[in-house]
N, C-alpha and C positions, 0 to 999 in steps of 0.2 A: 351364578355370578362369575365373570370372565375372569381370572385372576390379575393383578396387577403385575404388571413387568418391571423386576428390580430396576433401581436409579443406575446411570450411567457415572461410574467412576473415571471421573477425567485424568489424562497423564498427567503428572507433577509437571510436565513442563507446557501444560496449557493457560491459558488463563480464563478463570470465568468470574467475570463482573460478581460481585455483590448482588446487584443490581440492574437489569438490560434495561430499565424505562426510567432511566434519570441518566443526566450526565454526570461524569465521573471527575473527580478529580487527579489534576496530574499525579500526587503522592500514592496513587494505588497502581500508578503502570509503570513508575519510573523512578529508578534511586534517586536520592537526593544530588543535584548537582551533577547528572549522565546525562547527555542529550538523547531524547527519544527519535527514534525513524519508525514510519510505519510500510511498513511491504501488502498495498492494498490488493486481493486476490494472490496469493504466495506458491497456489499450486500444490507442487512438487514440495517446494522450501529450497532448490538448489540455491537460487538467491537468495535469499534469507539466510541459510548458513554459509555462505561464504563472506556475505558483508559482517554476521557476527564474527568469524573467526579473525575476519581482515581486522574489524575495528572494536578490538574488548573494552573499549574503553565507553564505549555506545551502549545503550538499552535498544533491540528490536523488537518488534510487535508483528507478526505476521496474520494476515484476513483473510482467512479460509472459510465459506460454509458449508462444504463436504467433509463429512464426519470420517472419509476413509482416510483422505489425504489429512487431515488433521493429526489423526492418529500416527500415519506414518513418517508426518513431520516430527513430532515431537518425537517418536523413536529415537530420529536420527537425531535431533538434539541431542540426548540424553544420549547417546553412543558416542558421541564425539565431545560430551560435558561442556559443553555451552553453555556459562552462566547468565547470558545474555540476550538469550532469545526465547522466546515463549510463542504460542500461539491461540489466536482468539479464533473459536467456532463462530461466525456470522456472514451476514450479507456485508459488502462494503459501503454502499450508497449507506445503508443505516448506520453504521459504525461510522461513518465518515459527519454525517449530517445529525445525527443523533447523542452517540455517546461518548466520542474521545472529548476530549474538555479542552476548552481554547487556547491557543499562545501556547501549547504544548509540544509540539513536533517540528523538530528540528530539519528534518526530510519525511516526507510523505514520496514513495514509488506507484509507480500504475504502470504495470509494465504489461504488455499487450493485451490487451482487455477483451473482451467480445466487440468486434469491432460493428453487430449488426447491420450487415450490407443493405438488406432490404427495405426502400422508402419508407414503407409503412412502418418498420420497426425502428426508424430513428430517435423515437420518443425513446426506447430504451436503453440508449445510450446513456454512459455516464457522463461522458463529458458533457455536460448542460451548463446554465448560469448558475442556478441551486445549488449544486454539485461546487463549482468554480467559487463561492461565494463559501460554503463549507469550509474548506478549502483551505483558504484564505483566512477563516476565522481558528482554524487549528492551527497553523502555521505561527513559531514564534517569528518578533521583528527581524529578518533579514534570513529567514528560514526557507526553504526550496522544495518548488514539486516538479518532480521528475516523471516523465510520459512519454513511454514508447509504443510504437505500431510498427505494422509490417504493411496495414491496409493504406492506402497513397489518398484513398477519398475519405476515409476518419480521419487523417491527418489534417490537411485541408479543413474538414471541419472543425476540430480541435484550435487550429490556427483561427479561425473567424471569430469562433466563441472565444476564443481568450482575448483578441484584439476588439470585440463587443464589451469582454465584462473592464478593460482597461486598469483595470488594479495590479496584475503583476510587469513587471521588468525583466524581458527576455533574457537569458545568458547565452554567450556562444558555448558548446558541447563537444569540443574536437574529443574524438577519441580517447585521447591518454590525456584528460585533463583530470583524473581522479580514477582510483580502480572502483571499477563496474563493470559486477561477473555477469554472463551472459545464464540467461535462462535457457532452459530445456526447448523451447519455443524459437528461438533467436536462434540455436547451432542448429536445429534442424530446416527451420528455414531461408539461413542461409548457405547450407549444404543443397539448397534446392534452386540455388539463385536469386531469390530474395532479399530485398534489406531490407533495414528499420529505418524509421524517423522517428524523433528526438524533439521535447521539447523541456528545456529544463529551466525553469518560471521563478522568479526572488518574490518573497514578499520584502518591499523595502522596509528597513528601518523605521524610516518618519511618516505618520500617516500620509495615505495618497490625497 
């Protein structure tokens, strides 16, 4: 009989649902009365702890489903005592469309994603309607989703799909309209001559 492999001890500063096949309610991700951000695919975490350390007055959520970088995120939390970022082991489509709980997320980020160049792989793209529609249902009233590329034709299509799904309210993005630390991704690609594009989307207030 194969022996069974001990259960995986998660870092204190991970977070694992109760639950992964129900949604959640906001009181189990987020103090009373802190606005929640989500950092969808987190990486590294460079973003992710800079936006906690910039803003302690926020809850973060970082979506990682690599179990190395998971681990090595929450390290650095806990080296630098972050009481306000945590991170969840998952896919993001699922997390995104599945278990965060509605009107909850004050900022949702997507910051350079698998931009899937190849026609046939377009379906795996996250930016979809479903996706956009998700979205938009996390999002509290007047709540914002932030989305960056380096690819110039997921841009372009990120732009069609959102002026398709017609629900969000574009904002202008200049540079220094708020701190927004650059990812690991973003200094090395623009040490290479590259830039990003920028889309950063309001859910209004009043229903659409």
């Amino acid at each position: 009989m194969e022996a069974q492999r001990p259960a995986r001890i998660p870092e204190p500063q991970e977070f694992v649902p109760a639950d992964y096949f129900r949604r959640l309610e906001k009181h189990e991700l987020v103090r009373e009365g802190r606005p929640l951000e989500i950092d969808l695919g987190c990486g590294d975490g460079k973003f992710l702890l800079e936006m906690a350390a910039q803003y302690p007055e926020r809850d973060f959520i970082g979506v990682e489903r690599l179990l190395g970088r998971v681990r090595k995120v929450c390290k650095r939390i806990g080296k630098q005592r972050l009481e306000n970022a945590r991170v969840l082991r998952l896919e993001s489509r699922y997390t995104a469309e599945w278990l965060l709980p509605r009107e909850s997320v004050s900022r949702l980020h997507l910051l350079c994603p698998d931009p899937w160049p190849k026609l046939r792989h377009h379906r795996r793209r996250l930016i979809q309607e479903d996706f956009l529609q998700a979205i938009w249902d996390l999002l509290e009233p007047g709540g914002e989703f932030l989305f960056k590329t380096d690819h110039p034709e997921y841009f372009e299509w990120a732009e069609e799909k959102v002026v398709a799904f017609g629900k969000f309210e574009r904002l202008d993005w200049p540079e220094d309209a708020f701190f927004y630390p650059k990812t690991d991704f973003q200094l090395l690609w623009e040490s290479e001559g590259k830039t990003l594009q920028g889309l950063r989307l309001r859910k209004s207030a009043s229903p659409a």
